[in-house]
C-alpha positions as CSV (number, residue, x, y, z in Angstrom):
1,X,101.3,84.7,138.9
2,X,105.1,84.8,139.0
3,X,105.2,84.1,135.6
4,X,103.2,86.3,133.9
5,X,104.8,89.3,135.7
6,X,108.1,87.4,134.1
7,X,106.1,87.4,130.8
8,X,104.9,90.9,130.8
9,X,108.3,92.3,131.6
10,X,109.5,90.6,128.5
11,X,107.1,91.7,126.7
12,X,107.4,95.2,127.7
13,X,111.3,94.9,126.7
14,X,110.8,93.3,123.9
15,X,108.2,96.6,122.4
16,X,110.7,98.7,123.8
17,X,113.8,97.0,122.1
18,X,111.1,96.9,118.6
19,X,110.3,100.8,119.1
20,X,114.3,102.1,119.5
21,X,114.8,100.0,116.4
22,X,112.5,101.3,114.5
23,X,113.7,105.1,115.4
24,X,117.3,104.3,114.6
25,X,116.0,102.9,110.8
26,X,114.0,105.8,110.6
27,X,116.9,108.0,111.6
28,X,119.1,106.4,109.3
29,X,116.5,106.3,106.4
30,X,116.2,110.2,106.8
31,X,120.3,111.1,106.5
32,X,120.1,108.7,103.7
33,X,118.0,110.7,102.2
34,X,119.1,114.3,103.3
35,X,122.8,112.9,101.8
36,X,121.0,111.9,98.6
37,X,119.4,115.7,98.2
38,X,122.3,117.0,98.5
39,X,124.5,115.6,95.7
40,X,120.9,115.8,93.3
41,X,121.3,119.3,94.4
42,X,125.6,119.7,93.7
43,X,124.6,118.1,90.9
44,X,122.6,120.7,89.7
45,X,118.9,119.9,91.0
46,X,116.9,122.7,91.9
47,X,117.1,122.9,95.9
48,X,113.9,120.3,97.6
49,X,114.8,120.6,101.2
50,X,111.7,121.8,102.4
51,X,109.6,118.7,100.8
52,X,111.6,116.1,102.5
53,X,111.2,117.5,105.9
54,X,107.4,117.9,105.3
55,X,106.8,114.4,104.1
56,X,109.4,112.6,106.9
57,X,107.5,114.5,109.8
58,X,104.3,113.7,108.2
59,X,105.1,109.8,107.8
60,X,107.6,109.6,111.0
């Protein structure tokens, strides 16, 4: 029994460790893309900002 509690605290880390990386590539993914709209937009793109909120929240 020992070591399956052993096991299922690893296991438990190990989703954990998965999940927080995941949310800091997301996070990165989205300022990537926020920087990106911006110098479209300096560079004379019509303003999106509302569309890439709606779609990250959608897929995030």
């Amino acid at each position: 029994m020992r070591g399956h509690k052993q096991l299922s605290k690893r296991m438990i880390a190990l989703q954990l460790a998965i999940r927080e990386t995941r949310l800091s590539l997301t996070k990165q993914e989205r300022d990537r893309y926020q920087a990106a709209v911006l110098v479209w937009e300096e560079e004379g793109g019509r303003s999106s900002r509302w569309l890439p909120a709606l779609d990250f929240f959608i897929h995030a």
